[in-house]
N, CA, C and O of each residue as an XYZ file, in Angstrom:
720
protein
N      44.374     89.808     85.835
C      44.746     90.389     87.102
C      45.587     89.423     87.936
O      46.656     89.851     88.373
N      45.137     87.880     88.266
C      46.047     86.795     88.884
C      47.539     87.067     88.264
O      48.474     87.349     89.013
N      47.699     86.964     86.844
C      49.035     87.446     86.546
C      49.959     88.468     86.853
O      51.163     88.486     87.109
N      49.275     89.117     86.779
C      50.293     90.456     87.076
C      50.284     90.215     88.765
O      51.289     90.398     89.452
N      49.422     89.925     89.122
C      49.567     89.405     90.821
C      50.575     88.441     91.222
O      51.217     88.326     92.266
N      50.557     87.627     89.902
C      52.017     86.344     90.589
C      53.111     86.826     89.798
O      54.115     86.219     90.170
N      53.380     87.610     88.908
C      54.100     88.434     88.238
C      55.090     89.239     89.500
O      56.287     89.023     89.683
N      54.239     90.189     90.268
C      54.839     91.271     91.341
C      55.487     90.300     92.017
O      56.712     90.242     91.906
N      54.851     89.444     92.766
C      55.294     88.148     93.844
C      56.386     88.250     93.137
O      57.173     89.197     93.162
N      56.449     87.408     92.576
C      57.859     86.371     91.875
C      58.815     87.625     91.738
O      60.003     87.392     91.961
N      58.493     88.825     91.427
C      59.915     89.956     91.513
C      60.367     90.529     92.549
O      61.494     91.006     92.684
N      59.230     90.498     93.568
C      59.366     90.949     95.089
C      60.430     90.077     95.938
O      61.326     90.570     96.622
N      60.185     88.740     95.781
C      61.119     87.869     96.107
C      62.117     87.447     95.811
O      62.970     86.881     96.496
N      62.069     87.857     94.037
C      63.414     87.849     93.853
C      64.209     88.814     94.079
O      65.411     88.554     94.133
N      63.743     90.208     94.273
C      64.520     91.078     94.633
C      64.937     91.182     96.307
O      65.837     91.892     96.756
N      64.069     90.312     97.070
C      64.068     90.144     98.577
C      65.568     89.164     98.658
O      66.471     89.380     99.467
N      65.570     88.266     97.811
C      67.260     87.446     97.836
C      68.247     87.984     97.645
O      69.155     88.013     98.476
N      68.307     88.659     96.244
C      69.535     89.462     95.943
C      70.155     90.923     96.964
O      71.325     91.274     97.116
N      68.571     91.704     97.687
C      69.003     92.472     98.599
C      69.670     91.822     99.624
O      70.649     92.357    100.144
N      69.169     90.468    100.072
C      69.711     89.790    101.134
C      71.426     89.329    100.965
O      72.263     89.526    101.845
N      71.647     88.817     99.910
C      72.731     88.371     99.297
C      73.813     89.397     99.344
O      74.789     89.316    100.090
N      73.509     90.677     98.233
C      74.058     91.784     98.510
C      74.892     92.245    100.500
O      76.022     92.701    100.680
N      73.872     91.917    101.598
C      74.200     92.840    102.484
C      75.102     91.512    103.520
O      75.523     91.596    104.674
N      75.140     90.650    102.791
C      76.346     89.829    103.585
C      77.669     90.026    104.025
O      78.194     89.449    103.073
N      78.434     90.315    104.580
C      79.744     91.226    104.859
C      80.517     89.795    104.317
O      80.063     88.657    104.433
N      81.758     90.170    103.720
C      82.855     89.241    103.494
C      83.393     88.684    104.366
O      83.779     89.328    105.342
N      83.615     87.088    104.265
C      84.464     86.673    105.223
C      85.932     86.610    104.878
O      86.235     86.554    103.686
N      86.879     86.614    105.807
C      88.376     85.536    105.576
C      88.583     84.456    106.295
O      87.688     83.975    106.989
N      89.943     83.876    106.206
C      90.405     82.781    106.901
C      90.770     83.296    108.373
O      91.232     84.400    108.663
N      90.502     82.392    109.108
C      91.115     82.265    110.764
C      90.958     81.142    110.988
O      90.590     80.227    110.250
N      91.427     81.172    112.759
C      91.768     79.672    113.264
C      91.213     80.257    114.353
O      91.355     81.433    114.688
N      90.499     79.314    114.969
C      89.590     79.593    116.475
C      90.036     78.400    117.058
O      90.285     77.327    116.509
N      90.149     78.907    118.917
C      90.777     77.834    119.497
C      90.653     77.729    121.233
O      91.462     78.294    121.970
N      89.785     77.112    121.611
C      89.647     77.124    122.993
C      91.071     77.785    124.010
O      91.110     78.709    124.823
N      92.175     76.793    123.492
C      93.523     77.116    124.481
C      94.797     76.471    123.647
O      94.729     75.436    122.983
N      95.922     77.257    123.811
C      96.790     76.925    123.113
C      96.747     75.544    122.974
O      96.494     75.308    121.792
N      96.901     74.279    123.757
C      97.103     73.059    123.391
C      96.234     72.570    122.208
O      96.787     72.093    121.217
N      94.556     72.703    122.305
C      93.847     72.206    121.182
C      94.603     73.317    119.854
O      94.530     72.825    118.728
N      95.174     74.489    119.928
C      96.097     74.548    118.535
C      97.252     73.492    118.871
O      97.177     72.308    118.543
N      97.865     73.814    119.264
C      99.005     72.856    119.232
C      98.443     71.516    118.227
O      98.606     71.253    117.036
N      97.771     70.892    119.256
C      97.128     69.520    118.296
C      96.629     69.388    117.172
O      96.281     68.315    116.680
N      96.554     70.415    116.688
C      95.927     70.313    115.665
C      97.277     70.288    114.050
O      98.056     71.176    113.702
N      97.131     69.447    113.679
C      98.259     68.854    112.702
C      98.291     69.944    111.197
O      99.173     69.786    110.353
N      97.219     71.011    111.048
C      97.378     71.595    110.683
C      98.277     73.214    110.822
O      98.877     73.986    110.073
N      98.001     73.133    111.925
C      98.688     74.804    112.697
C     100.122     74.746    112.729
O     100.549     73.748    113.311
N     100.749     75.314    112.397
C     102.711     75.440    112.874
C     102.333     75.661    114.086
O     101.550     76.570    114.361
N     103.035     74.550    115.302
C     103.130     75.184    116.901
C     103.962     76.703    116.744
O     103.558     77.498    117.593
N     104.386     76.927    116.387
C     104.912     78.248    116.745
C     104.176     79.420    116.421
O     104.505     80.266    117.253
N     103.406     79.861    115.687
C     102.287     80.321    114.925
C     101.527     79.998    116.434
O     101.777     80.893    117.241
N     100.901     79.218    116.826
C     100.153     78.925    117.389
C     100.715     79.814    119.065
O      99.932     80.580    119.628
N     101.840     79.589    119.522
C     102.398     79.860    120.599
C     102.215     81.368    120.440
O     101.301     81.837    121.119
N     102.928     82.247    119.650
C     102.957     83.139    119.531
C     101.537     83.795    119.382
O     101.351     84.964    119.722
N     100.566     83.024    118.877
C      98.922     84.222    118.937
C      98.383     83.859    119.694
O      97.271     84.326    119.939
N      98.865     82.963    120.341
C      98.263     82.752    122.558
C      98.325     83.870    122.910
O      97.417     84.659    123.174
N     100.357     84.098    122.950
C     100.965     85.046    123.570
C     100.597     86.270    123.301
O     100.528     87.187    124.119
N     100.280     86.336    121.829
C      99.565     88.445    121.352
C      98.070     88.341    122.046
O      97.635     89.448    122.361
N      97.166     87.192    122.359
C      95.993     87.409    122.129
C      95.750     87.410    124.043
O      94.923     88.163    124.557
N      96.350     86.743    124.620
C      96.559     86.697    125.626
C      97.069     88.611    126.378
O      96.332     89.405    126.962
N      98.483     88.745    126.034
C      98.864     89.718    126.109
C      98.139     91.336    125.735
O      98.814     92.340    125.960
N      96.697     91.460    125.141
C      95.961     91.740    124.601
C      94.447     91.659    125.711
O      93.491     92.421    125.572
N      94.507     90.908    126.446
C      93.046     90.466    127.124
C      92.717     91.801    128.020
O      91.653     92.411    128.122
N      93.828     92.016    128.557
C      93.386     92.856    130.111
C      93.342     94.569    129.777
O      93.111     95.637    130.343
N      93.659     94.123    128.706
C      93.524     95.764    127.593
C      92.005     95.591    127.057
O      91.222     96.454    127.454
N      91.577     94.753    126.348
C      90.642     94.906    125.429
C      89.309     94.436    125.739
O      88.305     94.639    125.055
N      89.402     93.578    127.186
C      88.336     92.750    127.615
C      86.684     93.969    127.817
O      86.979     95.092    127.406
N      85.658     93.917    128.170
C      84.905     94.770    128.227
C      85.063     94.761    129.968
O      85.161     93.764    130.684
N      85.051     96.265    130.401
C      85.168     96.086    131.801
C      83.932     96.157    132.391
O      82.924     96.449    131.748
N      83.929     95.828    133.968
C      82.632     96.250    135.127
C      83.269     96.681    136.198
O      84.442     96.512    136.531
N      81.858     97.615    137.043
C      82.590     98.127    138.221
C      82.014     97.050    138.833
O      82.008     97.528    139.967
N      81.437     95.774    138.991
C      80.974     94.357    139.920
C      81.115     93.336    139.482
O      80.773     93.007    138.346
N      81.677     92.596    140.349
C      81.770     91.189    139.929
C      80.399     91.008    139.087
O      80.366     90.790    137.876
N      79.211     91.143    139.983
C      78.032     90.816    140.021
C      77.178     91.340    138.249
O      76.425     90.608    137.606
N      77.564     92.599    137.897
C      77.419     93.096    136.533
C      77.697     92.085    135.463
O      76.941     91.603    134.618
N      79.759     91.755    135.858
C      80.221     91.169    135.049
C      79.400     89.930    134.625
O      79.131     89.547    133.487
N      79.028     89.338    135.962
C      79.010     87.814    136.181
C      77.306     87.531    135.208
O      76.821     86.555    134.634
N      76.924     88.721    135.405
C      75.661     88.554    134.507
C      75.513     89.024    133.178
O      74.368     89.131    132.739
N      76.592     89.357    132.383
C      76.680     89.275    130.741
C      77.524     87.939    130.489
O      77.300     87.229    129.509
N      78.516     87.642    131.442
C      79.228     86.024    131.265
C      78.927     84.987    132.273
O      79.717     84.052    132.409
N      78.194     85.041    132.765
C      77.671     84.092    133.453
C      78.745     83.919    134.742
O      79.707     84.671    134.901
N      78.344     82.570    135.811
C      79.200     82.653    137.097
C      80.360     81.902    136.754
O      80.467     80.937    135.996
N      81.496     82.700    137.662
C      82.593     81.976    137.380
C      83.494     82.047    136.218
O      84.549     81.446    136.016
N      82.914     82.833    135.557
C      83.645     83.715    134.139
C      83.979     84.572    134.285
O      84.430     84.956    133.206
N      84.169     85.667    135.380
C      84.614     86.815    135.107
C      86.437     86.924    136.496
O      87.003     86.081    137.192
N      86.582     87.853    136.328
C      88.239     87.882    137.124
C      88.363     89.272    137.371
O      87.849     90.209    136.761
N      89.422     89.272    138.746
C      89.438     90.786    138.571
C      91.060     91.596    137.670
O      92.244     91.264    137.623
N      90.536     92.344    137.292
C      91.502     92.898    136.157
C      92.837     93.209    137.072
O      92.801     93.100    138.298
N      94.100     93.634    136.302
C      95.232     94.252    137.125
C      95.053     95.372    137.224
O      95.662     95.846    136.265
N      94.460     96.421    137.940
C      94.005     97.366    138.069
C      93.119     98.029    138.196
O      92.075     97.599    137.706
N      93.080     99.167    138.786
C      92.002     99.451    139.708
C      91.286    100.633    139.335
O      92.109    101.315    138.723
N      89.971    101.361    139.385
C      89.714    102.152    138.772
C      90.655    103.623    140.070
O      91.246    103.680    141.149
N      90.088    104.715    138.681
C      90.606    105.733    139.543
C      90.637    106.111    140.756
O      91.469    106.916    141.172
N      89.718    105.567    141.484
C      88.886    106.100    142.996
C      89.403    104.839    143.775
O      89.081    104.742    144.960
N      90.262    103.763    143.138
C      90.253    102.758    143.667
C      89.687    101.496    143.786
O      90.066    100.516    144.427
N      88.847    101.647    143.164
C      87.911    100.477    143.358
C      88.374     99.052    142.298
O      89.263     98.930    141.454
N      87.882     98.613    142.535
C      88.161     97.109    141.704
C      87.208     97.388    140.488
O      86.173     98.037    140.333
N      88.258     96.373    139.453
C      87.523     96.484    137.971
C      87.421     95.147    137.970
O      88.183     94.477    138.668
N      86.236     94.437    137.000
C      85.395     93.371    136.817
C      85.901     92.642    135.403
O      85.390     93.383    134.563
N      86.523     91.743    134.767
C      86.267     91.469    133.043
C      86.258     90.133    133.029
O      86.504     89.282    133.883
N      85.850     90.091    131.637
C      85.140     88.188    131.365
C      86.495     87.552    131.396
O      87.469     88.257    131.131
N      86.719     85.761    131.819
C      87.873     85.495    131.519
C      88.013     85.058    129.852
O      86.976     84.961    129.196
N      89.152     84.839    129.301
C      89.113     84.562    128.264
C      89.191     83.077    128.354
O      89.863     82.275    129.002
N      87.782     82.984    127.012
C      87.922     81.624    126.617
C      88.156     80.715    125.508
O      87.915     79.519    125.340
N      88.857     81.894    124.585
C      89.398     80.939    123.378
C      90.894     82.839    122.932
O      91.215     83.897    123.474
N      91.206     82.052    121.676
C      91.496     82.795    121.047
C      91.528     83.033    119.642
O      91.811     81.939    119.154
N      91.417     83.716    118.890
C      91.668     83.988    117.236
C      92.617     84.078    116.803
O      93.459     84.588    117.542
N      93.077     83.666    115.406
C      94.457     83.780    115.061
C      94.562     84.052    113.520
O      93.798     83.275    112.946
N      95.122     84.740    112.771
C      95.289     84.627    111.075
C      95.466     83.502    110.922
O      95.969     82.803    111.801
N      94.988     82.921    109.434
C      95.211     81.635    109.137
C      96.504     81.634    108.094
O      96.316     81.947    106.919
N      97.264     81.425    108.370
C      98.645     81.035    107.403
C      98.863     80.687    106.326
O      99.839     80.760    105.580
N      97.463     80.116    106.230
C      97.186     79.642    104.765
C      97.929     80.618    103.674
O      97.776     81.839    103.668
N      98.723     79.922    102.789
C      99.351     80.868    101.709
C      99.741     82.071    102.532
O      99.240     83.192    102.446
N     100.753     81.664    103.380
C     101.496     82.822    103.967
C     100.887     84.529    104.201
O     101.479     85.608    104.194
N      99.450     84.162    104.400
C      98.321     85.726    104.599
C      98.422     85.337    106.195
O      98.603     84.155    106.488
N      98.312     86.278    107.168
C      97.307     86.373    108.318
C      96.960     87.837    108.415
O      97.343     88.519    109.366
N      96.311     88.264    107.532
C      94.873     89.156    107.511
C      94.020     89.409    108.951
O      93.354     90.400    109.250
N      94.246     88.263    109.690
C      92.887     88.890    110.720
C      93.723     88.528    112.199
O      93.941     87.376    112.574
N      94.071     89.574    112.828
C      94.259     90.028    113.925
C      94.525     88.731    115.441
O      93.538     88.378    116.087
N      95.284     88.440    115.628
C      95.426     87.864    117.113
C      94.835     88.665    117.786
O      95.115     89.862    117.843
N      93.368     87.749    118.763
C      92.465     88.142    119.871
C      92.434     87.574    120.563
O      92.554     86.378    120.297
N      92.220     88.057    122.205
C      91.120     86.908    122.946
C      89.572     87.183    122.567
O      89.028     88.149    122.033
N      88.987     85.718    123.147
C      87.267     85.656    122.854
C      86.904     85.294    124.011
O      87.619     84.804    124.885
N      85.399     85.603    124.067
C      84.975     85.328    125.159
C      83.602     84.662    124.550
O      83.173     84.427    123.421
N      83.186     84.502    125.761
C      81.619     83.822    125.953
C      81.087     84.239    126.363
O      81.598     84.766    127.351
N      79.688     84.503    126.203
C      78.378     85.449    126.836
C      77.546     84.630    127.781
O      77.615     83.409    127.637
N      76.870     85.048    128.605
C      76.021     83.694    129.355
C      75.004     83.684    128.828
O      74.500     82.581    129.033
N      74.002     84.646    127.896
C      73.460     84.408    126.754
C      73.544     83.063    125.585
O      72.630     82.330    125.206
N      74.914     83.071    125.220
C      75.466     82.273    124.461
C      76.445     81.758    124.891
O      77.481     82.381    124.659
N      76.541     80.838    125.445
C      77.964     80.096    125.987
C      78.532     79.440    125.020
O      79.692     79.057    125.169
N      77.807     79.171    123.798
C      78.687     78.173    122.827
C      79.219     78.942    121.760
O      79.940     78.282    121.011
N      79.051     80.404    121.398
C      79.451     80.853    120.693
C      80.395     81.750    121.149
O      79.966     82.416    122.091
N      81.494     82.000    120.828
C      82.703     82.918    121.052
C      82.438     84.181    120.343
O      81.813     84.141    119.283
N      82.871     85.343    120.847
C      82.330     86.456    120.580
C      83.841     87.439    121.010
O      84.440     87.241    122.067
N      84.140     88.154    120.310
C      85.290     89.131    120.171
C      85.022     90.120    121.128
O      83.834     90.255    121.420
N      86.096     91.077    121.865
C      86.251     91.376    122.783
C      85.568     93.153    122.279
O      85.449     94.148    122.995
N      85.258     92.984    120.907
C      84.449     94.316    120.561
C      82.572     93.915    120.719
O      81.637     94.715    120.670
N      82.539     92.729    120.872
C      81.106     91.539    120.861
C      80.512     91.020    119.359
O      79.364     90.679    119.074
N      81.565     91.079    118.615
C      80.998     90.277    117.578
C      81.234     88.846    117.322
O      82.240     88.167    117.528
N      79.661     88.422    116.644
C      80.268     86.843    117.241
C      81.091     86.278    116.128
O      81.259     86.951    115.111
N      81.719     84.847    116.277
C      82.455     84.813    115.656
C      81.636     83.254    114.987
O      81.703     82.831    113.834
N      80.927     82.683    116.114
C      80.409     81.454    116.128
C      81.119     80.065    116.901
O      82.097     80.350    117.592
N      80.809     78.878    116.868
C      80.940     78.214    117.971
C      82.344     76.745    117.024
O      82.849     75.815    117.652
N      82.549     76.982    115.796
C      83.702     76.456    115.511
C      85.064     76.901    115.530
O      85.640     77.987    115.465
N      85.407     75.614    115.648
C      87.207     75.520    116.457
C      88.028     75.230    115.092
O      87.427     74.820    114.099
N      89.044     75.396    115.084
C      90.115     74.942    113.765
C      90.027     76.201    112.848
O      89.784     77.369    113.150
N      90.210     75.809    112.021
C      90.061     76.643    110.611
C      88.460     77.040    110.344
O      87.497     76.273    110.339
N      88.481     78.320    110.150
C      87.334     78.697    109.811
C      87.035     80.014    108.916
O      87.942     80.572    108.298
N      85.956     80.379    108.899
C      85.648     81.864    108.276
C      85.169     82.649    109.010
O      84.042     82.373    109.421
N      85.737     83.788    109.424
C      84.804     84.721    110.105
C      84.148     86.204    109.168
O      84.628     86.449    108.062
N      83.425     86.784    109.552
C      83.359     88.500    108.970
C      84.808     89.034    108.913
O      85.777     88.737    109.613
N      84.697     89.854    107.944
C      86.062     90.337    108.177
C      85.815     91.666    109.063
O      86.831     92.326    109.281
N      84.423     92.219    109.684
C      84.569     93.366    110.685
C      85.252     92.386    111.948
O      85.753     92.985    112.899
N      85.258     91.282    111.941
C      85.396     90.935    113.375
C      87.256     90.435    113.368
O      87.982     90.047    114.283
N      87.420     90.586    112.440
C      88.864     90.100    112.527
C      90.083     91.137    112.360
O      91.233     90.944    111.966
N      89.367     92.417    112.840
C      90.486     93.728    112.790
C      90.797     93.651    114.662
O      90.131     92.886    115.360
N      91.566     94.291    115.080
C      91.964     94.306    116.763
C      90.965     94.795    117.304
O      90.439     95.822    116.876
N      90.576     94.205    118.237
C      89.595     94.861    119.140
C      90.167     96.203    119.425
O      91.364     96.462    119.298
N      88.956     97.324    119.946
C      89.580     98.604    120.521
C      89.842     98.259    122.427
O      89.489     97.275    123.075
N      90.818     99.903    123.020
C      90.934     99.457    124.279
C      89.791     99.914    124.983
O      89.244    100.973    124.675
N      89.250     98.927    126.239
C      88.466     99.571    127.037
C      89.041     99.641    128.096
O      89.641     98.714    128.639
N      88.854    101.314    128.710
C      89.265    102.019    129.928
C      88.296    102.300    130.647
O      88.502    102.446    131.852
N      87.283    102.419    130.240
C      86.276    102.384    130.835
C      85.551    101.562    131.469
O      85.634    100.545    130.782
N      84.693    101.269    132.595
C      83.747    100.223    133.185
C      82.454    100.421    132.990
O      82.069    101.586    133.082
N      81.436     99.342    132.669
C      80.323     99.298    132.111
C      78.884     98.820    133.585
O      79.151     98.158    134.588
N      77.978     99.193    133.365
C      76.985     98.787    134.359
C      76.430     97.686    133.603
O      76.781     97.483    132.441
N      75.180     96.621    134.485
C      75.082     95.766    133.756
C      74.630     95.914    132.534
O      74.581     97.076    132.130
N      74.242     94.973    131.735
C      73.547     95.000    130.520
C      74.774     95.258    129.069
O      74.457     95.064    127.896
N      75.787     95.598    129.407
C      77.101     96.180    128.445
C      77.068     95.605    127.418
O      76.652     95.801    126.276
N      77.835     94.449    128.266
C      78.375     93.783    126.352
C      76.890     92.895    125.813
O      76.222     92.197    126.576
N      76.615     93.087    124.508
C      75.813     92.833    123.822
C      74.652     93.771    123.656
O      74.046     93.584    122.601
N      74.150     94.790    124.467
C      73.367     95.154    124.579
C      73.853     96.493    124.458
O      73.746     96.863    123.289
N      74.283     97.257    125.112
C      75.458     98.506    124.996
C      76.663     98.805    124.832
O      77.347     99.543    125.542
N      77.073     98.030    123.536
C      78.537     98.204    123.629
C      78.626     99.302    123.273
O      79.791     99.614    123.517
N      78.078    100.207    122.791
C      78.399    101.742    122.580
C      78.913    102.470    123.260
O      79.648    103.391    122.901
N      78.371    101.943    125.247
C      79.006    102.811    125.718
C      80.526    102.351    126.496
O      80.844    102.555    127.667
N      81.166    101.797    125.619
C      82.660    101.407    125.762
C      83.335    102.880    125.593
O      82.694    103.605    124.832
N      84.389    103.405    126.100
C      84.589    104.614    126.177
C      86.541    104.761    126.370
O      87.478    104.033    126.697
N      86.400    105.635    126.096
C      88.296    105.872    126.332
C      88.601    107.110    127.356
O      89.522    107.926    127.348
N      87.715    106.983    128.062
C      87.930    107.943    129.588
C      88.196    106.981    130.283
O      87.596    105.907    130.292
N      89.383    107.380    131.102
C      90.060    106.336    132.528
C      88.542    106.568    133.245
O      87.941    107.641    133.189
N      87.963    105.173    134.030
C      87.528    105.823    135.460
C      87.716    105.477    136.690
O      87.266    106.170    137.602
Protein backbone atom coordinates (compact mmCIF):
# COMPACT_ATOMS: atom_id res chain seq x y z
CA UNK A 1 0.00 0.00 0.00
CA UNK A 2 3.12 2.67 0.98
CA UNK A 3 3.98 2.03 -2.72
CA UNK A 4 1.39 2.68 -4.65
CA UNK A 5 1.06 5.70 -2.11
CA UNK A 6 4.58 7.12 -3.12
CA UNK A 7 3.89 5.82 -6.60
CA UNK A 8 0.56 8.46 -6.98
CA UNK A 9 2.81 11.27 -5.17
CA UNK A 10 5.69 11.08 -7.47
CA UNK A 11 3.04 11.28 -10.65
CA UNK A 12 0.93 13.95 -9.08
CA UNK A 13 3.91 16.11 -8.98
CA UNK A 14 5.20 15.29 -11.82
CA UNK A 15 2.28 16.06 -13.61
CA UNK A 16 1.86 19.36 -11.25
CA UNK A 17 5.39 20.66 -13.23
CA UNK A 18 4.69 19.86 -16.65
CA UNK A 19 1.00 21.47 -16.21
CA UNK A 20 2.90 24.37 -14.77
CA UNK A 21 5.53 24.46 -17.52
CA UNK A 22 2.97 23.96 -20.21
CA UNK A 23 0.86 27.31 -19.07
CA UNK A 24 3.86 29.72 -19.29
CA UNK A 25 3.09 32.29 -22.11
CA UNK A 26 6.12 32.91 -24.53
CA UNK A 27 8.39 35.54 -24.21
CA UNK A 28 10.35 37.91 -26.91
CA UNK A 29 13.02 40.43 -27.03
CA UNK A 30 12.54 44.17 -25.84
CA UNK A 31 14.35 47.00 -24.39
CA UNK A 32 12.91 48.72 -21.22
CA UNK A 33 13.95 52.14 -20.31
CA UNK A 34 13.27 54.70 -17.66
CA UNK A 35 13.85 57.88 -20.27
CA UNK A 36 15.28 58.32 -23.49
CA UNK A 37 18.83 59.25 -22.21
CA UNK A 38 19.42 55.87 -20.10
CA UNK A 39 18.63 54.37 -23.93
CA UNK A 40 20.74 56.62 -25.44
CA UNK A 41 23.60 55.36 -23.04
CA UNK A 42 23.33 52.40 -23.42
CA UNK A 43 26.15 51.19 -26.05
CA UNK A 44 24.00 48.64 -27.16
CA UNK A 45 20.79 50.57 -28.60
CA UNK A 46 21.20 52.60 -32.11
CA UNK A 47 20.36 56.31 -30.70
CA UNK A 48 18.05 56.63 -33.37
CA UNK A 49 16.00 53.49 -32.70
CA UNK A 50 16.00 54.76 -29.39
CA UNK A 51 14.78 58.49 -30.28
CA UNK A 52 12.22 57.39 -32.39
CA UNK A 53 10.36 54.76 -29.68
CA UNK A 54 10.47 57.76 -27.09
CA UNK A 55 8.76 59.63 -29.77
CA UNK A 56 5.93 56.57 -30.77
CA UNK A 57 5.72 55.64 -27.09
CA UNK A 58 5.49 59.02 -25.86
CA UNK A 59 3.17 60.15 -28.69
CA UNK A 60 1.00 57.15 -27.64
CA UNK A 61 0.67 58.07 -23.70
CA UNK A 62 -2.32 60.48 -23.63
CA UNK A 63 -4.21 57.98 -25.85
CA UNK A 64 -3.54 54.83 -24.03
CA UNK A 65 -2.80 55.88 -20.41
CA UNK A 66 -5.73 54.45 -18.05
CA UNK A 67 -7.92 57.47 -17.27
CA UNK A 68 -9.71 59.08 -13.84
CA UNK A 69 -12.36 61.46 -13.22
CA UNK A 70 -9.82 62.66 -9.78
CA UNK A 71 -6.70 63.49 -9.28
CA UNK A 72 -7.36 61.79 -5.99
CA UNK A 73 -8.58 58.18 -7.76
CA UNK A 74 -5.65 58.53 -10.00
CA UNK A 75 -3.21 59.38 -7.29
CA UNK A 76 -4.27 56.20 -5.46
CA UNK A 77 -3.55 53.35 -8.14
CA UNK A 78 -0.06 55.50 -8.84
CA UNK A 79 0.67 56.89 -5.93
CA UNK A 80 1.31 60.98 -5.17
CA UNK A 81 2.74 62.97 -7.63
CA UNK A 82 2.37 60.45 -10.48
CA UNK A 83 -0.52 61.33 -12.03
CA UNK A 84 -1.15 64.70 -14.61
CA UNK A 85 -3.94 66.13 -16.08
CA UNK A 86 -4.63 64.76 -19.57
CA UNK A 87 -5.19 67.23 -22.78
CA UNK A 88 -8.65 67.02 -22.51
CA UNK A 89 -11.57 67.16 -20.93
CA UNK A 90 -14.38 64.86 -20.41
CA UNK A 91 -17.67 65.47 -22.15
CA UNK A 92 -19.47 67.55 -19.42
CA UNK A 93 -16.24 69.26 -19.05
CA UNK A 94 -14.66 68.16 -16.39
CA UNK A 95 -11.01 67.33 -16.04
CA UNK A 96 -9.50 63.89 -16.83
CA UNK A 97 -6.85 62.28 -14.39
CA UNK A 98 -3.76 59.72 -15.97
CA UNK A 99 -0.54 58.18 -14.52
CA UNK A 100 2.60 60.02 -15.74
CA UNK A 101 4.74 57.95 -17.78
CA UNK A 102 7.62 56.36 -16.39
CA UNK A 103 9.59 54.38 -18.70
CA UNK A 104 9.11 53.14 -22.10
CA UNK A 105 9.19 49.78 -24.26
CA UNK A 106 10.75 49.30 -27.40
CA UNK A 107 11.36 46.15 -30.05
CA UNK A 108 14.66 44.86 -29.69
CA UNK A 109 16.62 45.13 -33.05
CA UNK A 110 18.30 42.34 -32.41
CA UNK A 111 18.63 40.59 -35.93
CA UNK A 112 16.73 43.32 -37.50
CA UNK A 113 13.05 41.91 -35.66
CA UNK A 114 11.09 44.53 -33.52
CA UNK A 115 8.14 42.26 -32.85
CA UNK A 116 6.92 44.09 -29.77
CA UNK A 117 5.28 47.36 -30.01
CA UNK A 118 6.64 50.98 -28.86
CA UNK A 119 4.80 51.86 -25.36
CA UNK A 120 4.67 54.03 -22.51
CA UNK A 121 4.85 52.24 -18.88
CA UNK A 122 3.88 53.15 -15.90
CA UNK A 123 4.16 52.40 -12.22
CA UNK A 124 1.56 51.35 -9.76
CA UNK A 125 1.82 52.61 -6.11
CA UNK A 126 1.26 49.02 -5.31
CA UNK A 127 4.42 48.32 -7.14
CA UNK A 128 6.62 51.16 -7.79
CA UNK A 129 9.51 49.05 -8.99
CA UNK A 130 7.88 47.22 -11.50
CA UNK A 131 6.72 48.83 -14.82
CA UNK A 132 3.50 47.75 -16.00
CA UNK A 133 1.93 48.48 -19.62
CA UNK A 134 -0.65 50.89 -20.17
CA UNK A 135 -3.17 47.69 -20.67
CA UNK A 136 -1.57 46.69 -16.74
CA UNK A 137 0.53 43.99 -17.54
CA UNK A 138 3.60 43.82 -15.81
CA UNK A 139 6.50 43.80 -17.54
CA UNK A 140 8.92 43.67 -14.40
CA UNK A 141 11.49 45.97 -12.89
CA UNK A 142 14.55 45.44 -15.56
CA UNK A 143 16.04 48.10 -17.75
CA UNK A 144 18.13 47.28 -21.07
CA UNK A 145 17.48 44.30 -22.95
CA UNK A 146 15.12 42.00 -21.77
CA UNK A 147 12.22 39.41 -22.17
CA UNK A 148 8.83 40.18 -21.76
CA UNK A 149 5.32 37.97 -22.41
CA UNK A 150 4.57 38.36 -25.67
CA UNK A 151 0.65 39.37 -24.51
CA UNK A 152 2.31 42.43 -23.19
CA UNK A 153 4.23 43.51 -26.12
CA UNK A 154 1.24 44.03 -28.69
CA UNK A 155 -0.08 48.09 -28.50
CA UNK A 156 -1.91 48.90 -25.74
CA UNK A 157 -5.76 49.57 -26.54
CA UNK A 158 -7.30 53.35 -26.43
CA UNK A 159 -8.86 54.50 -23.27
CA UNK A 160 -11.76 57.04 -23.64
CA UNK A 161 -13.14 56.31 -20.91
CA UNK A 162 -12.50 57.40 -17.04
CA UNK A 163 -12.23 54.93 -14.29
CA UNK A 164 -13.29 55.30 -10.39
CA UNK A 165 -10.83 54.27 -7.95
CA UNK A 166 -9.57 50.84 -7.72
CA UNK A 167 -9.12 50.63 -11.98
CA UNK A 168 -5.96 49.78 -13.02
CA UNK A 169 -5.01 46.48 -11.58
CA UNK A 170 -8.00 45.61 -10.09
CA UNK A 171 -10.66 46.53 -12.89
CA UNK A 172 -9.18 46.90 -15.91
CA UNK A 173 -12.16 45.44 -17.53
CA UNK A 174 -13.91 48.29 -17.13
CA UNK A 175 -11.69 50.31 -19.64
CA UNK A 176 -14.26 51.17 -22.25
CA UNK A 177 -14.49 52.94 -25.74
CA UNK A 178 -17.45 55.28 -24.85
CA UNK A 179 -16.29 59.08 -24.82
CA UNK A 180 -17.34 60.43 -21.31
Amino acid sequence: MKRWKSISIALMAGASVIALTACEEPTVDAAVFENLQQCLNNPDMDPDQCRQSFADARSQHSAVAPKYSSAQDCQADFGDGRCEEAPYRTSSGGSVFMPLMMGYMMGSMIGGRGSVASQPLYRSAGDSKSFRTADNRNIGSATGRTRVASSAASRPSVKSSTLSRGGFGRSGGRFGSAAT
